[in-house]
C-alpha angles and dihedrals in degrees: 000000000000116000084238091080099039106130101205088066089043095065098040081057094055097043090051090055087051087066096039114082109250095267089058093036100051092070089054097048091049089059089047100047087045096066091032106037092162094040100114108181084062089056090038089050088042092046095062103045081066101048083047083063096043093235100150103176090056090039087062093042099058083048102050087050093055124020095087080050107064123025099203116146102215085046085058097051104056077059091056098039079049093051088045091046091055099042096044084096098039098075127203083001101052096049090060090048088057096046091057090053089063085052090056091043096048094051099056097031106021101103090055114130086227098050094095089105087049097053093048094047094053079049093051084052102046089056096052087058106120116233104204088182135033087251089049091044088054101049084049090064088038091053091048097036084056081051102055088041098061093039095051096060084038100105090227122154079244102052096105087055104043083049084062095056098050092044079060097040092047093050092045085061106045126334092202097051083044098069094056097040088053116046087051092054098038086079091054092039083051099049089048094054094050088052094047092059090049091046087047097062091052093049091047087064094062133090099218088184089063117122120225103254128163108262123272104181097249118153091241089057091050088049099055089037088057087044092059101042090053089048086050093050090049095055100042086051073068091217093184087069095223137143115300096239083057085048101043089050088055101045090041079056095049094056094045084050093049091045091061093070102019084047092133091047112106096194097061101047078053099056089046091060092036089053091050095046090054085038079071084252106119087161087058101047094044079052088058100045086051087050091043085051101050086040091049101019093169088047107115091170089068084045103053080040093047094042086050102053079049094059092038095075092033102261094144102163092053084051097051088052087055096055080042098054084041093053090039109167094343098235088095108037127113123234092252096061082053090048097051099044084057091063093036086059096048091048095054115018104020152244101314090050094053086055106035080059098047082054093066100034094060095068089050108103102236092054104115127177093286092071083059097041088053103041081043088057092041088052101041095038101033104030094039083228103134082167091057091049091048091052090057099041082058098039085055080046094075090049105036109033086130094062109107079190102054090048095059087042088058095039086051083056109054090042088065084050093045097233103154093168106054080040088067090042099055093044092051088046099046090041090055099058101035122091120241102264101045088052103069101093086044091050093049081051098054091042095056098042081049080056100050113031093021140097118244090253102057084034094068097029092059086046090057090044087046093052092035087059102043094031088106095044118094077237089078113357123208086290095069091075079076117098108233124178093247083080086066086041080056100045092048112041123102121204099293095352112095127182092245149022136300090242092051099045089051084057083049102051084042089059095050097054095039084059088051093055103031093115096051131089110267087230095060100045126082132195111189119208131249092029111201124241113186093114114074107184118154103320093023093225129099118216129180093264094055090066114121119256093236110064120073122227123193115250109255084188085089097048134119143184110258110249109177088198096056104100122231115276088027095129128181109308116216111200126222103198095118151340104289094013087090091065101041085049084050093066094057093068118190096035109193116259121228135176105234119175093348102305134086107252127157119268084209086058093053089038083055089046089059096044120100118245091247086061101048092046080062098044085045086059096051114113122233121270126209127203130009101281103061117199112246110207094042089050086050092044087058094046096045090051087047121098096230110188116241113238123250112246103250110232120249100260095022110140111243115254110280110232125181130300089254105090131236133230102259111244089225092069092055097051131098087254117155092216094062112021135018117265109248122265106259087024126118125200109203108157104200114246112282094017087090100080103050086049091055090054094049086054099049096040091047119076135195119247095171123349125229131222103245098250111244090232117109082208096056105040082056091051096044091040094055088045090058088046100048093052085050097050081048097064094039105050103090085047100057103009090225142092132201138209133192148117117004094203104025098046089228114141113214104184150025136213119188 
């Protein structure tokens, strides 16, 4: 945003002309209403600086440039307290000009919800009137009864107690002609006064000291931009239930009043003229389009919108005048402009005007190859003419030849026109003068049309060529002179039908990018799940790698999986029991952190202390996971491929293996054991006949040094729990001679070996 519209030094400004006599200060208010023409309390502040001075001409002036402006009640009535100021003298007929300027007042800012002083202050003048005959003495209640009567059904934060006043005026009069007056007026009083408190609650929420600046996104603009729209709602839904020229005037007065402080704000000079032209007042709303163009003057957004309620009600010459005051020399105009006034031109004048045009536009030097793509498609899809349209795409050609994106567009042309053989041509062309790494969409082009309208032959010639050409690109990388099956993924597919599964799709996309990355380190790569494929390209297939540049992802390397007990500043443990432990305890991030013997240590360490070698060669060979949600079957393809040892049998008598002093969580009081946790909800817990036994004795031999909070991580329950049942199959083995393997999380055994 420009320092112009700073408002710090805005109001430093102000304050400073407040200590300059008017003749130095005027200078000073005109730079500042320049750049806020709506701001009130700066023309308020002006205004009386004049009026201090007594300098009435220039007093009138400043109000004539800004009263219709800015509907601000203080603002109003430093111009009444000036007219009064000025007809005090005058007499009878001062006092009727005055009346008529609370009129005036009361017409523009009269529905305000703050309008409840000025009201009773036009009563309290129309009282003071002097009636000088009984005629004149009864125009004079009349008058003031009119007066208390508009004001009562007005929602002001004065209208109980204007309702008071008129109760008393009405009974000081007649008590008889009181009842009826007011018991037909009490509904409407109440209805204003219900409204008031709604309409309280949406003007509380505006800052009605807030300048007009250009947005800037911040939350206190969006604040006050919400504020207003729900003001806005709340009126149109006209809540007062009165007539729809009473309703139309409020909300008309409702939109002047937000556009005094959203007046940079093109939406909402949109939905003002859009409201009027629905309203059945297409004048209004064309007012408001040549206010919301000398308020945004760069906004070509309010003139498409503006050209287009023109043409609308088939005012084409005034249309026409809009596209011209858009285009304006021509030196400066964007291809857009160009664009739009083309199809303004065949819609209107034909199809010589439109060409005659793109003639011309086409020399000016901001016309780029959309100008040719859109008067192509005009001319293809409106005039019937593909040779017209042929003529331009090569025309564009001279020029834009290195643009990867005219070249589709034309592609895409002479497809519809099922032209196979200029198709080759141009791709040929158009591969044989872009560099490698602006070819790549056009190559994935040529490849699919190859796919689709091709023999086998061309189609896997054009795919070695492909790979040949962008083989030393990041896009595809040396490995891609490999043949993969994704190729065939790629052949083979049609729009959402694919050759093969979605299991299988999301392997294949795994391997690609694994190829891609074979060379890097494991801790630096990342394969995000549920990898999306809508994209087919040439492999069909989107890996991480295939992402465009441009967009920033956030790094998962950082991420970790979410443990409400961890304290803060806990931190990954990495563990140090032995050579390739380090790796397997990497995989159970956020260990849980206990106080043993005095000193911090990892429950996960002392888990890996207990834990037969067997047990920690298999956690050694666990790949690393990444993120909180591990893949499966990724995680069980690994295992299987793995050469786990296979553990000694333990002699009957043999001591158990001695650790260090320091205990270690007992493995019974992380199992699904009914005896010390609750079996999860979905799980079931069947031991097989004869396995009962052996589990009741490693209970009962096993004792708890320091329990454990079962960690809420399926991952890691089925990695804890098979290290529990693997040190029991170890004990055991020389008892019963078998060992049995089943459910991490469910405690079946499926299976036995003896």
């Amino acid at each position: 945003m420009d320092d112009k519209y700073s408002v710090e030094a805005t109001e430093n400004q102000a304050n400073e002309a407040l200590r300059l006599p008017i003749t130095e200060a005027a200078a000073i208010y005109e730079q500042i209403l320049t750049v806020f023409p709506t701001a009130a309390k700066y023309w308020k502040q002006y205004v009386e600086a004049q009026i201090a001075v007594n300098n009435d001409d220039a007093t009138k002036q400043i109000f004539s440039r800004c009263l219709l402006n800015c509907l601000q009640v203080p603002l109003w009535r430093c111009y009444i307290r000036f007219i009064r100021k000025v007809n005090d003298k005058k007499g009878v007929e001062g006092q009727e000009e005055t009346r008529k300027a609370f009129d005036f007042m009361l017409s523009y800012v009269g529905a305000d919800i703050a309008s409840g002083p000025v009201w009773m202050e036009y009563i309290a003048f129309l009282k003071s009137l002097q009636a000088l005959s009984t005629q004149e003495e009864s125009q004079r209640m009349t008058a003031v009864r009119k007066a208390y009567q508009r004001a009562i059904v007005t929602p002001t934060h004065h209208v109980e107690q204007l309702w008071k006043d008129y109760e008393s005026f009405e009974n000081s009069v007649s008590r008889h002609l009181a009842k009826g007056l007011l018991s037909e007026y009490q509904p409407k009083f109440n209805s204003a006064r219900a409204v008031y408190r709604e309409r309280k609650k949406y003007v509380d929420e505006i800052d009605l000291n807030m300048l007009a600046v250009p947005p800037t996104g911040s939350y206190k603009e969006e604040l006050q931009w919400m504020a207003w729209k729900k003001l806005l709602g709340f009126e149109k839904g006209n809540p007062q239930r009165i007539d729809n020229g009473s309703s139309n005037k409020r909300i008309i007065f409702t939109y002047e009043q937000c556009l005094m402080y959203l007046y940079h704000y093109p939406d909402i000079w949109y939905d003002y003229a859009m409201w009027h032209a629905k309203s059945g007042s297409i004048d209004a709303a064309i007012k408001v389009f040549q206010r919301a163009l000398k308020a945004l003057p760069d906004s070509e957004m309010l003139r498409y919108a503006y050209a287009e309620l023109e043409e609308s009600r088939g005012a084409i010459q005034p249309t026409k005048k809009i596209y011209e005051n858009l285009l304006g020399d021509g030196v400066n105009t964007s291809a857009l402009a160009h664009i739009q006034f083309i199809r303004f031109l065949r819609r209107t004048e034909g199809v010589e005007a439109a060409r005659k045009y793109f003639l011309d536009a086409r020399k000016s030097p901001n016309c780029t190859y959309h100008v040719y793509v859109a008067y192509a498609m005009v001319a293809l899809c409106l005039d019937k003419d593909p040779k017209m349209a042929h003529n331009v795409f090569e025309a564009g050609l001279k020029q834009f030849m290195h643009e990867p994106v005219y070249i589709l567009e034309y592609a895409d042309f002479l497809t519809h026109l099922n032209d196979d053989r200029n198709i080759r041509a141009l791709f040929e062309r158009a591969l044989s003068s872009l560099p490698p790494e602006k070819s790549v969409e056009v190559w994935k082009q040529f490849t699919k049309f190859e796919q689709t309208y091709g023999d086998l032959a061309s189609m896997l010639k054009v795919e070695q060529r492909k790979k040949e050409a962008l083989s030393t690109t990041d896009e595809e990388g040396p490995s891609s002179l490999e043949s993969s099956l994704q190729e065939v993924v790629s052949r083979y597919s049609f729009m959402d039908l694919w050759p093969c599964s979605t299991k299988d799709l999301d392997h294949l996309a795994r391997q690609e990018w694994l190829a891609k990355n074979i060379n890097k380190k494991v801790e630096n790569s990342t394969m995000p799940s549920g990898t999306d494929f809508s994209d087919k390209g040439s492999t069909g297939l989107i890996s991480n790698s295939s992402v465009s540049a441009k967009v920033v992802y956030p790094d998962t390397n950082q991420m970790v999986i979410y443990d409400p007990r961890q304290k803060p500043g806990a931190g990954n443990f990495q563990t140090t029991t032995s050579a390739g432990v380090p790796a397997a305890s990497g995989t159970l991030s956020n260990p849980v952190v206990a106080a043993v013997g005095g000193q911090t240590t990892s429950a996960f360490d002392e888990i890996l202390k207990a834990t037969p070698p067997s047990l920690v060669a298999f956690l050694a060979n666990l790949p690393i996971i990444e993120g909180p949600t591990p893949d499966v079957e990724v995680v069980l393809s690994i295992c299987l491929q793995s050469d786990i040892p296979t553990p000694q049998p333990v002699k009957s008598g043999t001591a158990p293996m001695q650790f260090p002093s320091v205990p270690a969580p007992s493995t019974s009081d992380l199992s699904v054991s009914s005896k010390s946790h609750p079996i999860p909800s979905g799980s079931s817990f069947k031991p097989t006949r004869g396995k009962r036994k052996n589990i009741d004795r490693k209970e009962e031999d096993e004792t708890t040094v320091q329990s454990q909070p079962l960690p809420a991580d399926a991952f890691r329950i089925r990695q804890i729990q098979k290290a529990s049942r693997s040190a029991s199959a170890s004990r055991t083995a020389s008892q019963t001679g078998s060992a049995s393997y089943g459910s991490a999380i469910s405690g079946d055994f499926s299976g036995s070996t003896g």
